[in-house]
C-alpha positions as CSV (number, residue, x, y, z in Angstrom):
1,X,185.8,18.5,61.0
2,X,184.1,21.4,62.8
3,X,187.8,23.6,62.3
4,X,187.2,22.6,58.3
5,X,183.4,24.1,58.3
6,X,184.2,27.1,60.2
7,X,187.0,27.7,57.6
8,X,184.4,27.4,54.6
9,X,181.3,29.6,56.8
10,X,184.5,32.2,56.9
11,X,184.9,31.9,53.3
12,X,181.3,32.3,52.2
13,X,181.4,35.5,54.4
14,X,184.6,36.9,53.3
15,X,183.0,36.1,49.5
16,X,179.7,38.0,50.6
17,X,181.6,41.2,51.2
18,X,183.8,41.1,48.4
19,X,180.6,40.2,45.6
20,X,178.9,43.7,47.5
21,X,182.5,45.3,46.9
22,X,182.6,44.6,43.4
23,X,181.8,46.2,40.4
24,X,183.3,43.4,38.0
25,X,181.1,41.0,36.9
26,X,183.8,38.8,35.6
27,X,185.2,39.0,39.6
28,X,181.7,38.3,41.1
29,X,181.1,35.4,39.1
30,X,184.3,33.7,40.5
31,X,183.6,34.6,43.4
32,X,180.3,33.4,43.5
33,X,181.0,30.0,41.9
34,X,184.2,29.3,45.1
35,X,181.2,30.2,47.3
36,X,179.1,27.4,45.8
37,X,182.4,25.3,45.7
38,X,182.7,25.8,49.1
39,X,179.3,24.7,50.1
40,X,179.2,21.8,47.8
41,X,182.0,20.0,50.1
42,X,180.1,20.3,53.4
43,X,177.8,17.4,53.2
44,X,180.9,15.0,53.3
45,X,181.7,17.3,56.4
46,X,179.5,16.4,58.7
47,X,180.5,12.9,59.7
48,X,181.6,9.6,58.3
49,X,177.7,8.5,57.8
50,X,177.9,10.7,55.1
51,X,180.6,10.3,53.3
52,X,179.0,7.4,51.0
53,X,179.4,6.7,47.2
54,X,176.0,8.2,46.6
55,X,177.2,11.4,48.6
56,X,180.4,12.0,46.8
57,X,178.9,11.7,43.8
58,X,176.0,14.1,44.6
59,X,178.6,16.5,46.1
60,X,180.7,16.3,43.0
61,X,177.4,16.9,41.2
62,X,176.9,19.8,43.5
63,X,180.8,21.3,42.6
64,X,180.3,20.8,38.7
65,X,177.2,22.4,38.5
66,X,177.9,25.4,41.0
67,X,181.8,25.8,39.9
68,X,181.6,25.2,36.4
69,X,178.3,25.1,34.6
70,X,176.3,27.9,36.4
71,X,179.8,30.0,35.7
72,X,179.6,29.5,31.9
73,X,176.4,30.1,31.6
74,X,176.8,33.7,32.9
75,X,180.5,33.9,31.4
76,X,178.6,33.4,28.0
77,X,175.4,36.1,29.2
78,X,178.4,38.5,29.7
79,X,180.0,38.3,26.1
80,X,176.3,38.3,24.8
81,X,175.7,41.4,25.8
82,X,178.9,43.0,26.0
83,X,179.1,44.1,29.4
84,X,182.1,43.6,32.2
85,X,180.7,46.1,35.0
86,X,178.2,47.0,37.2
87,X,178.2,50.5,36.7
88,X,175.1,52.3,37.6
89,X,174.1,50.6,41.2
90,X,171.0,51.7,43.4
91,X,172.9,50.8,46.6
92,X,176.7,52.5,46.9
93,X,179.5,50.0,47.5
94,X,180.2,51.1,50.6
95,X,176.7,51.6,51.5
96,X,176.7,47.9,50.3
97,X,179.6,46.9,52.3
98,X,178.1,48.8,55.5
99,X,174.9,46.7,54.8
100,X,176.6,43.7,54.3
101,X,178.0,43.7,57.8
102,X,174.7,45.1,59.6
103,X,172.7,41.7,58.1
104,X,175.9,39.5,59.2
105,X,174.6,40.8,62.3
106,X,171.2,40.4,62.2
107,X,171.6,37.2,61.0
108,X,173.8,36.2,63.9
109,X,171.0,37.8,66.4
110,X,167.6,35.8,64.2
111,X,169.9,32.8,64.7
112,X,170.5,32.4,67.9
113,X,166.5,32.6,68.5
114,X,165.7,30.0,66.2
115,X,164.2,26.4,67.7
116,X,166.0,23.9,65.7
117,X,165.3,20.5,66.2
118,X,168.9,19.6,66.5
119,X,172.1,21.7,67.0
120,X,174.1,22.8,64.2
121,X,177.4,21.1,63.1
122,X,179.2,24.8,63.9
123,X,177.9,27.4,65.6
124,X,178.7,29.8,62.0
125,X,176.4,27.9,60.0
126,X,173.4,29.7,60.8
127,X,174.4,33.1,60.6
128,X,176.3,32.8,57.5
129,X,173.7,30.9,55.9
130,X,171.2,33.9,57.0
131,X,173.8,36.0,55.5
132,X,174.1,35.0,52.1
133,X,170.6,34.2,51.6
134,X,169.9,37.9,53.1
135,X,173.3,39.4,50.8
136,X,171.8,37.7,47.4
137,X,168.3,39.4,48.0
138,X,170.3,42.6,48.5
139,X,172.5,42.0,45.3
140,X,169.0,41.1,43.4
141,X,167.5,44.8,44.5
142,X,170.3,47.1,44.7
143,X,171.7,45.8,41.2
144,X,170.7,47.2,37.3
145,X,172.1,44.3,35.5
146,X,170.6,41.4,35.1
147,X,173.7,39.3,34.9
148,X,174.4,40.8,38.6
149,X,170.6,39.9,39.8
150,X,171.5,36.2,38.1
151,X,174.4,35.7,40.9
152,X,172.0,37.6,43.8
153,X,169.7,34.2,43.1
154,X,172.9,31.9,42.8
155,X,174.2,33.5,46.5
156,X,170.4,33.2,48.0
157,X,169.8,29.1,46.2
158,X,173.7,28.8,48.4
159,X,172.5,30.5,51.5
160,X,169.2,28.6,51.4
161,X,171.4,25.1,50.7
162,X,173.6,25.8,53.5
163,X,170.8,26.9,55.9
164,X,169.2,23.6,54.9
165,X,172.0,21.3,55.6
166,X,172.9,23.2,59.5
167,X,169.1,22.5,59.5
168,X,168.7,19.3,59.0
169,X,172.2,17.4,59.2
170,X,170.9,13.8,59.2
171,X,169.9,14.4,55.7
172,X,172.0,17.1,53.7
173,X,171.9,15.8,50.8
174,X,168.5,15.8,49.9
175,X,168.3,19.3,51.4
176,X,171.4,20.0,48.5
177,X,169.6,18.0,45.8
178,X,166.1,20.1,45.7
179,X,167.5,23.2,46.1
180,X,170.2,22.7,43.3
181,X,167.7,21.3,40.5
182,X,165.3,24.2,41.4
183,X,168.7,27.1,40.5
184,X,169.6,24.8,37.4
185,X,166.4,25.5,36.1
186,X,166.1,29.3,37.2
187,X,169.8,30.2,36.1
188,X,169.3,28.5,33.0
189,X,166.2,30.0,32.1
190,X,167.4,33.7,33.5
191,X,170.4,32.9,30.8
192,X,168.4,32.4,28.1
193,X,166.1,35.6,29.1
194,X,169.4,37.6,29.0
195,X,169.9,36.4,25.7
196,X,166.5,37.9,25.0
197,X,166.5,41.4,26.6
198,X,169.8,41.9,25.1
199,X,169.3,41.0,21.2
200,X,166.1,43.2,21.9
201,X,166.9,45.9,23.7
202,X,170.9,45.7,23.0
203,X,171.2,46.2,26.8
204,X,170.5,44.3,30.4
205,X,169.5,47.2,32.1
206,X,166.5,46.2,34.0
207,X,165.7,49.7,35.5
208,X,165.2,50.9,31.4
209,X,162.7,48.0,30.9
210,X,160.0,49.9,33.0
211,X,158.9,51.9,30.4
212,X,157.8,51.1,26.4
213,X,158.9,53.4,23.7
214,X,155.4,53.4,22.3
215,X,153.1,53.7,25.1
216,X,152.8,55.6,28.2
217,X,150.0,55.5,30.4
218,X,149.1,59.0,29.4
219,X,148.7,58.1,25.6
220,X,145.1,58.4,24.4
221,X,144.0,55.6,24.4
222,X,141.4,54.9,21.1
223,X,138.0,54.6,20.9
């Protein structure tokens, strides 16, 4: 099984650099949601203690909510407010890309220095769980959109579920349950902000939302 997880850690990386490639939001999202696919299936990975009623029907818990819910949800933000691309970006593409590859590093260097109280099931699991935690922070900063800084938290809640599980493989599942009901309830309430900001504002430009059209802090303020 450790040939199977290797294959998915290389997935989740491959899908890191391709979301900091990207200026589709349509593409990101897909990739995004095979990257919480992916991670869904590795609880049942780990050995045959864990491949249990309860745990396949966590797992497939895990796959609908990551693969199909969390996708629709930010499928419908999109046609809200009319957007299909990351346009304006702080952070280049390839700058992205170049950073990208410099935190897979990193990562792999934090990783090998940290005391775990067990080994992990594959040597990958740590830095690529580093990795996409590290690659949805940088999405959430280097991003305008909101619907782009919505799939930053989905990659970090992965990275952080992943980490969890090469963590703490006796119990993976709980690990998977917390961290999933805590981005059900961000990602639905960021989706219902979007809805917000963009009826208001009639765009998801969170750079524009630093300043008010009637106030600046130079106004006179009134006696």
């Amino acid at each position: 099984m450790t040939a199977w997880i290797d294959i998915i850690m290389v997935t989740l990386m491959l899908a890191n650099l391709l979301v900091l490639g990207s200026s589709r939001l349509s593409a990101c999202t897909r990739i995004v949601a095979v990257q919480g696919v992916a991670a869904g299936v590795l609880p049942l990975l780990l050995g045959p203690q864990h491949r249990t009623m309860g745990a396949a029907v966590l797992v497939a818990i895990t796959i609908l909510l990551r693969g199909l819910v969390f996708p629709v949800l930010v499928f419908r933000a999109l046609r809200v407010a009319r957007v299909r691309r990351e346009v304006e970006m702080y952070v280049s593409q390839p700058l992205s890309i170049l950073l990208g590859i410099g935190l897979l590093a990193c990562s792999c260097w934090v990783s090998s220095r940290l005391p775990l109280p067990s080994p992990a099931p594959s040597p990958l699991m740590l830095p690529v769980a580093l990795c996409t935690a590290l690659t949805g922070l940088l999405v959430i900063v280097s991003r305008v959109k909101a619907v782009s800084q919505v799939l930053g938290y989905l990659m970090l809640e992965i990275g952080i579920a992943v980490f969890g599980t090469a963590a703490l493989p006796e119990q993976p599942l709980l690990v998977e349950l917390g961290v999933l009901l805590d981005a059900f309830v961000a990602v639905f309430v960021m989706g219902i902000m979007i809805f917000h900001i963009s009826r208001e504002f009639d765009h998801i430009d969170t750079d524009d939302l630093d300043e008010l059209a009637d106030w600046t802090p130079d106004a006179e303020q009134p006696k």
